[in-house]
PDB file with one MODEL, atoms N, CA, C and O in Angstrom:
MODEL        1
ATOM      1  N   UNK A   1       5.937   0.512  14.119  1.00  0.00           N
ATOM      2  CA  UNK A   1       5.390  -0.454  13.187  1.00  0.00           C
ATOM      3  C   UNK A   1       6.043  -1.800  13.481  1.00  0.00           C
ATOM      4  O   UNK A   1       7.252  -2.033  13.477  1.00  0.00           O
ATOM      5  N   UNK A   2       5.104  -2.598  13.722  1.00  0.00           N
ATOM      6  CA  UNK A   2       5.851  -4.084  13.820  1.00  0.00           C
ATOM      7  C   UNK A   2       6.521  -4.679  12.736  1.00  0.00           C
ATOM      8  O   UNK A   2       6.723  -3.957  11.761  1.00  0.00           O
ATOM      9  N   UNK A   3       6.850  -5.670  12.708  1.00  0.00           N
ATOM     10  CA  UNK A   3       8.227  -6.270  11.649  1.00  0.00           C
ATOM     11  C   UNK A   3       7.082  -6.945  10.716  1.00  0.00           C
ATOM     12  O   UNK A   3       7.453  -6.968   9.542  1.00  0.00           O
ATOM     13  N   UNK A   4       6.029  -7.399  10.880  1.00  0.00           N
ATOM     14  CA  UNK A   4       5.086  -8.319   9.801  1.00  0.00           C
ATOM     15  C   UNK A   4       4.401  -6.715   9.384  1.00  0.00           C
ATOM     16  O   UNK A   4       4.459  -6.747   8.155  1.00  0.00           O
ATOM     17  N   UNK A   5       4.043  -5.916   9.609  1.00  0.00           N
ATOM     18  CA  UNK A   5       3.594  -4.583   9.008  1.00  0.00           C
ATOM     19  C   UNK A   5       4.422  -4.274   7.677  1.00  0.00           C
ATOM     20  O   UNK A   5       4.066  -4.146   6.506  1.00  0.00           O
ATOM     21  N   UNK A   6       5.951  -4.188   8.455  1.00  0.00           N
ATOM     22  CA  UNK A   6       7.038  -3.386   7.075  1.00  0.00           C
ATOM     23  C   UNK A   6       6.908  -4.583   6.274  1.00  0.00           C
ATOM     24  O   UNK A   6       6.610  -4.341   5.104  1.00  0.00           O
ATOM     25  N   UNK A   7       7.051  -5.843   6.574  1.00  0.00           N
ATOM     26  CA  UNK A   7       7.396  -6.565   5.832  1.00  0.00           C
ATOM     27  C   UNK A   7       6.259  -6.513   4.724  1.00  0.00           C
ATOM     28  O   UNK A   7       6.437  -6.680   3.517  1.00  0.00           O
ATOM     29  N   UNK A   8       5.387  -6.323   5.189  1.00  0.00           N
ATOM     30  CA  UNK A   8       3.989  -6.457   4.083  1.00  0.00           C
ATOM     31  C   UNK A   8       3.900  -5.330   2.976  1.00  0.00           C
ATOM     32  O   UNK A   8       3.713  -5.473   1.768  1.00  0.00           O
ATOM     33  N   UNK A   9       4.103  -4.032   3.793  1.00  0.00           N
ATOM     34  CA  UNK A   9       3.989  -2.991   3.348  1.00  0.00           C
ATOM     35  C   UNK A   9       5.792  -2.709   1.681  1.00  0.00           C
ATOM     36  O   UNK A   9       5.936  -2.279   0.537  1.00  0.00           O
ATOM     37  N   UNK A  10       6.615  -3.341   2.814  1.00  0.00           N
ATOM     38  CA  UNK A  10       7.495  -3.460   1.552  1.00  0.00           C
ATOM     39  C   UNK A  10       7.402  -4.511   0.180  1.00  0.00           C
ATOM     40  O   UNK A  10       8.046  -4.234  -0.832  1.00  0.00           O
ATOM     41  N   UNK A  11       6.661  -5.566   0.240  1.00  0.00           N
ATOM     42  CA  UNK A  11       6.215  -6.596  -0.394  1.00  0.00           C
ATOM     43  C   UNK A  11       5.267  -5.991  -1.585  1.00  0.00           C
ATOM     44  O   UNK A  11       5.481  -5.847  -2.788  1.00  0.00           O
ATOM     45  N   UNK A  12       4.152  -5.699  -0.780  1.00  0.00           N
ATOM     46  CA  UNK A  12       2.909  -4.785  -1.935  1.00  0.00           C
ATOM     47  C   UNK A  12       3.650  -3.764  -2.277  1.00  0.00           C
ATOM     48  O   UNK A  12       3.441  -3.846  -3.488  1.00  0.00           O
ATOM     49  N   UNK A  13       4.506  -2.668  -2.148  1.00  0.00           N
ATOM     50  CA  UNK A  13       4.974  -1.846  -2.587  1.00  0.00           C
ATOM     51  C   UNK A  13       5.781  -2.221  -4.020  1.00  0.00           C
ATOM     52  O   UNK A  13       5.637  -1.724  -5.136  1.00  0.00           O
ATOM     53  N   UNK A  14       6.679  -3.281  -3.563  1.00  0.00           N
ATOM     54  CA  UNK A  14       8.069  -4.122  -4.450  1.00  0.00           C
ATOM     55  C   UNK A  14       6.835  -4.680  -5.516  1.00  0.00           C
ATOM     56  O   UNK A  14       7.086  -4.162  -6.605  1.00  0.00           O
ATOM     57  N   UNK A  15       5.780  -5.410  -5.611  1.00  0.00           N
ATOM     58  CA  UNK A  15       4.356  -5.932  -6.233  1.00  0.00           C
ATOM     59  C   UNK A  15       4.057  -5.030  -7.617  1.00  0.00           C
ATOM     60  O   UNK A  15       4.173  -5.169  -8.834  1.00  0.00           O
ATOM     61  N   UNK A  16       3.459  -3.710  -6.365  1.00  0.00           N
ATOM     62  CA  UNK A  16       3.276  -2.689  -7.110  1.00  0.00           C
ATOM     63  C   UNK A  16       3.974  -2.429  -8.771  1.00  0.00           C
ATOM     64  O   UNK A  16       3.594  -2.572  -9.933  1.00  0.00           O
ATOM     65  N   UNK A  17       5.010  -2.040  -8.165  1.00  0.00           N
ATOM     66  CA  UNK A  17       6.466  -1.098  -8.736  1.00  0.00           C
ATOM     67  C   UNK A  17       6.603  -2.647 -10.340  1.00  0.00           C
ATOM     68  O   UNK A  17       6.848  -2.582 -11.545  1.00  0.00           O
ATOM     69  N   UNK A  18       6.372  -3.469  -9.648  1.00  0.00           N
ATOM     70  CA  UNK A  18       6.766  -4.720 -10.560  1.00  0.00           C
ATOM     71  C   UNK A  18       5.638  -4.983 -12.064  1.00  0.00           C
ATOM     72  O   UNK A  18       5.849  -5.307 -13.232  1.00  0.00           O
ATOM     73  N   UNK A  19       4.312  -4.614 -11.198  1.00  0.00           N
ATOM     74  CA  UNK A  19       3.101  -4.614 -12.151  1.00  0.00           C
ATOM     75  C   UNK A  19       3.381  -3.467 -13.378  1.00  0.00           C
ATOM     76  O   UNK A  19       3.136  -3.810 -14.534  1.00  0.00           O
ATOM     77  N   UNK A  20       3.802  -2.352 -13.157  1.00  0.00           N
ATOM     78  CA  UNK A  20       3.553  -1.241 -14.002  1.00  0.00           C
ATOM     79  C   UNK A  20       2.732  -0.295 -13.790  1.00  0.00           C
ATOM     80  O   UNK A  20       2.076   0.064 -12.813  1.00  0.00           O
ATOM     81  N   UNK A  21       2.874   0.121 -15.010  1.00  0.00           N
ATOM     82  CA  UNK A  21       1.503   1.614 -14.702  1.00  0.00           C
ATOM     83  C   UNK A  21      -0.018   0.583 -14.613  1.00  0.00           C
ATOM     84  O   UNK A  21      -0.434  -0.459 -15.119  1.00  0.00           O
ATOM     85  N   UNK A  22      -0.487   1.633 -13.631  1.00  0.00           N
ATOM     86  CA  UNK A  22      -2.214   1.284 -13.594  1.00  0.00           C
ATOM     87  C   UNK A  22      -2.380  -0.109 -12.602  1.00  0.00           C
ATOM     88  O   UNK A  22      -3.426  -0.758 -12.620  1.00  0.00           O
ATOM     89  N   UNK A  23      -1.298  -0.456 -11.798  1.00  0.00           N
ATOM     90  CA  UNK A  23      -1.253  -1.701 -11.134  1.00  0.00           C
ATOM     91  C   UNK A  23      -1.603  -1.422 -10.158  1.00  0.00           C
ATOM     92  O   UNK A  23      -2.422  -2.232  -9.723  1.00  0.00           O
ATOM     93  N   UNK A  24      -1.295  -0.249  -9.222  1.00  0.00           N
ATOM     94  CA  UNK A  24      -2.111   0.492  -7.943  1.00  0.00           C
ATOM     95  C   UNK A  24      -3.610   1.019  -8.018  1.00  0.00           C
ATOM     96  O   UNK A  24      -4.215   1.218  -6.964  1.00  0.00           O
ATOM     97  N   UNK A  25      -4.169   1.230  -9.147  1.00  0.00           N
ATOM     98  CA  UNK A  25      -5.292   1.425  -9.636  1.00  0.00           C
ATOM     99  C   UNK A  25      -6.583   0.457  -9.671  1.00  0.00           C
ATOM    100  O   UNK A  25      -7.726   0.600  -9.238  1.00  0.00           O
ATOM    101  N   UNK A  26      -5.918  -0.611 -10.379  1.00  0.00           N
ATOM    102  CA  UNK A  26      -6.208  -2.092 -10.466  1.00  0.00           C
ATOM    103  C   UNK A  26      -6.776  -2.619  -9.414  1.00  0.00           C
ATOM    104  O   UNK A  26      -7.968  -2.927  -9.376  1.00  0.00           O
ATOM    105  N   UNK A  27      -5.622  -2.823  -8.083  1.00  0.00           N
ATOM    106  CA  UNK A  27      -5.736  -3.277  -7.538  1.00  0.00           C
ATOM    107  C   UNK A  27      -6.506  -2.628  -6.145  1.00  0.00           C
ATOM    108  O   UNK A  27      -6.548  -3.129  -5.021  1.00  0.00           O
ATOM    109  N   UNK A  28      -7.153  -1.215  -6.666  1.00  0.00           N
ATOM    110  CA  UNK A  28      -7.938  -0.092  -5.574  1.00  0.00           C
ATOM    111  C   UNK A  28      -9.476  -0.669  -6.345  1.00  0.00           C
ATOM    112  O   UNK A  28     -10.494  -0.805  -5.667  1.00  0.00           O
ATOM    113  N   UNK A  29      -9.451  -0.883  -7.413  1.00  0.00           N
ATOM    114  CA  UNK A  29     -10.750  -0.844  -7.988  1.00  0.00           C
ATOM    115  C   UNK A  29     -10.890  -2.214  -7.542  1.00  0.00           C
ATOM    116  O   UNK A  29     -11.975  -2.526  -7.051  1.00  0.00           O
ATOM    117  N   UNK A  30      -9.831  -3.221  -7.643  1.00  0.00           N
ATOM    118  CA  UNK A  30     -10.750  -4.486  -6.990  1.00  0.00           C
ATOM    119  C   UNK A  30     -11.371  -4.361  -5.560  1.00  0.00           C
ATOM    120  O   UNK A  30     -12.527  -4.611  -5.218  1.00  0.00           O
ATOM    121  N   UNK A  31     -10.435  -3.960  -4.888  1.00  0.00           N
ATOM    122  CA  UNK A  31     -10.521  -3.929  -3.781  1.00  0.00           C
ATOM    123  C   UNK A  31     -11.347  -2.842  -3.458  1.00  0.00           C
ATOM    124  O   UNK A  31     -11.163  -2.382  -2.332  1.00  0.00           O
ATOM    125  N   UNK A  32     -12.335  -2.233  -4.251  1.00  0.00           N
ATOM    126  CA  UNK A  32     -13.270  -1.168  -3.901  1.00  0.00           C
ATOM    127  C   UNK A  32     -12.821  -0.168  -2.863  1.00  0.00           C
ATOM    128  O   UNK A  32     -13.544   0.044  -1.890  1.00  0.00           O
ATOM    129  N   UNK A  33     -11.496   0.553  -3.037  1.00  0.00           N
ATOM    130  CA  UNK A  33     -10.953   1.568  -2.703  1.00  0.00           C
ATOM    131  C   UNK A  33     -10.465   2.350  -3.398  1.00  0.00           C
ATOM    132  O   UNK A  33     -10.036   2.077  -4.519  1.00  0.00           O
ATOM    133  N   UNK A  34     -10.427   3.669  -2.785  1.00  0.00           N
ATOM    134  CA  UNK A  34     -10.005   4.900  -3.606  1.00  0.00           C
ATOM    135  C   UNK A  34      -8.439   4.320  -3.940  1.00  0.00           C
ATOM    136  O   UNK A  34      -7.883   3.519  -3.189  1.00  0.00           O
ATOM    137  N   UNK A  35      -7.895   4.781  -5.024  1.00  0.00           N
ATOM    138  CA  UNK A  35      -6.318   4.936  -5.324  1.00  0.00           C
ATOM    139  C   UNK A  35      -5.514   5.678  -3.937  1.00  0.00           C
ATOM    140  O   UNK A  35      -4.552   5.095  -3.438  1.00  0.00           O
ATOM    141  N   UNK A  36      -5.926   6.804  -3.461  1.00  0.00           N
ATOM    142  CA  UNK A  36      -5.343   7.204  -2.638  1.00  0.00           C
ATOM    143  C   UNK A  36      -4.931   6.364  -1.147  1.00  0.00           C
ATOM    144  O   UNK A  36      -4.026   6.543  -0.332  1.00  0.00           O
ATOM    145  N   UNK A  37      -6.310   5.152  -1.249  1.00  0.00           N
ATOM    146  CA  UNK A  37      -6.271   4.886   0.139  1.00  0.00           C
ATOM    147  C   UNK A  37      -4.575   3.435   0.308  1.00  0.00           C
ATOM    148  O   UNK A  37      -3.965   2.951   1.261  1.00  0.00           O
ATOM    149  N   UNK A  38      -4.520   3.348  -0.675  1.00  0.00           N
ATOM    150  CA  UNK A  38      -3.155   2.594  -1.528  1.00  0.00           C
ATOM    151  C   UNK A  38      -2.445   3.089  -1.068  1.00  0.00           C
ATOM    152  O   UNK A  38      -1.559   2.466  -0.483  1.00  0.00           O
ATOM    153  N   UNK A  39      -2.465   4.418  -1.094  1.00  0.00           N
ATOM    154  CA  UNK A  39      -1.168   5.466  -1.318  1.00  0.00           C
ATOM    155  C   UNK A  39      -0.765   5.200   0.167  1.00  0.00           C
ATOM    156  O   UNK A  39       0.251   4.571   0.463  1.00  0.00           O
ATOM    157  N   UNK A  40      -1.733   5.784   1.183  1.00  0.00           N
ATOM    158  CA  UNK A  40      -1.298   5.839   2.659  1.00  0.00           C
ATOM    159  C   UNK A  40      -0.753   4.412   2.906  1.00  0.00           C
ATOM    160  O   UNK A  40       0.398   4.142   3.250  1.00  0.00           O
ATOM    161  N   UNK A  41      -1.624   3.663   2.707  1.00  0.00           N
ATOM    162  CA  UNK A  41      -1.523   2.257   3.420  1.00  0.00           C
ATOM    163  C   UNK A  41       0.219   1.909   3.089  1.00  0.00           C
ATOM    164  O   UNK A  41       0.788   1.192   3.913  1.00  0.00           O
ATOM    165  N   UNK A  42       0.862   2.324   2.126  1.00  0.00           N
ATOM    166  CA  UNK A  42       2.358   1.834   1.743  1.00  0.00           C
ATOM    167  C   UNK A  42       3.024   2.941   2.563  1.00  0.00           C
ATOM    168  O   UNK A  42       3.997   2.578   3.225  1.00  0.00           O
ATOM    169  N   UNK A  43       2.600   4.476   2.647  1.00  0.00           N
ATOM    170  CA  UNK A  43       3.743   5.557   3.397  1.00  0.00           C
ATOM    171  C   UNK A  43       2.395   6.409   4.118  1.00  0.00           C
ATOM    172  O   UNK A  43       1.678   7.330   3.729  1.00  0.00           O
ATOM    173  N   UNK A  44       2.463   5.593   5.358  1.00  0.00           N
ATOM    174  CA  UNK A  44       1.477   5.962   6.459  1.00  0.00           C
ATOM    175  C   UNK A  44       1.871   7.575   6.936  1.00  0.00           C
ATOM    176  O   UNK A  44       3.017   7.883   6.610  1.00  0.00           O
ATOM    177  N   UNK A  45       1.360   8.285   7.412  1.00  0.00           N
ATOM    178  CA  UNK A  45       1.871   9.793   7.623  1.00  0.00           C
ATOM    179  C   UNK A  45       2.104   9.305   9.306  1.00  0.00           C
ATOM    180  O   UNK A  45       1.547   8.387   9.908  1.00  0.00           O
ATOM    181  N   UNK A  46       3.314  10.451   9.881  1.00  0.00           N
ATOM    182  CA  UNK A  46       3.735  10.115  11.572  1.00  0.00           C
ATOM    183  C   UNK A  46       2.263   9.458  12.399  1.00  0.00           C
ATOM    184  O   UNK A  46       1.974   8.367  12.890  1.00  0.00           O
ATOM    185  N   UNK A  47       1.715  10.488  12.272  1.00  0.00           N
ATOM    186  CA  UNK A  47       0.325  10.418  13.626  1.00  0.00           C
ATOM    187  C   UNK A  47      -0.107   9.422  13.456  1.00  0.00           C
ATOM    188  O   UNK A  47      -0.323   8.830  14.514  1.00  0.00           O
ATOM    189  N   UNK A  48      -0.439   8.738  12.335  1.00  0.00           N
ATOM    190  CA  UNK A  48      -0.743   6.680  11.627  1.00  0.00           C
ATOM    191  C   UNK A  48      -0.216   6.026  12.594  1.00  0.00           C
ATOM    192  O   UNK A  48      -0.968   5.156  13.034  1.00  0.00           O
ATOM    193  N   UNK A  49       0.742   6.098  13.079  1.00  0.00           N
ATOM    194  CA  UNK A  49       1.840   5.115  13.544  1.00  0.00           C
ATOM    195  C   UNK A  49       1.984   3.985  13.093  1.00  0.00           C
ATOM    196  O   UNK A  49       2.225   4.003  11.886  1.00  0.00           O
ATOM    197  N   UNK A  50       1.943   3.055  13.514  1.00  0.00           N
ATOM    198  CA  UNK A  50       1.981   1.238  13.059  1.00  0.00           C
ATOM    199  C   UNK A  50       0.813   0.570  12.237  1.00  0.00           C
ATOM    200  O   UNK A  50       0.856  -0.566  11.765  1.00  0.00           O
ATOM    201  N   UNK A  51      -0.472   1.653  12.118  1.00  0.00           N
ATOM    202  CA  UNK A  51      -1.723   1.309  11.677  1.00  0.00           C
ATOM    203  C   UNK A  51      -1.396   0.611  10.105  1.00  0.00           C
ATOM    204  O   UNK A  51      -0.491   1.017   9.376  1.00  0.00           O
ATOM    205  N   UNK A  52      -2.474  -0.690   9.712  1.00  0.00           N
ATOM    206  CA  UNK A  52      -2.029  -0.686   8.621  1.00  0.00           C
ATOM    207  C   UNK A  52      -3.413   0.617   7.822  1.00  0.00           C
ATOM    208  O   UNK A  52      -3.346   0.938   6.635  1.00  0.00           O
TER     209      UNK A  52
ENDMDL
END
């Protein structure tokens, strides 16, 4: 994973955590994505590699 990847990925995460409950939710329904697809995009599984 490149250094502007973590950095992003730790940012929206730190975002997240800051909003409260229903803030990952929120921000899946704006963004016309499942909640889950949130989930990966912050803790990508090995085979992902660097993908955001």
């Amino acid at each position: 994973m490149d250094n502007g990847q973590k950095i992003l990925r730790e940012w929206l995460a730190r975002k997240l955590k800051e909003g409260g409950r229903g803030t990952r939710t929120a921000l899946a329904t704006h963004l016309g994505l499942r909640n889950e697809v949130i989930s990966r995009m912050l803790k990508p599984s090995p085979e992902r590699g660097s993908e955001l």
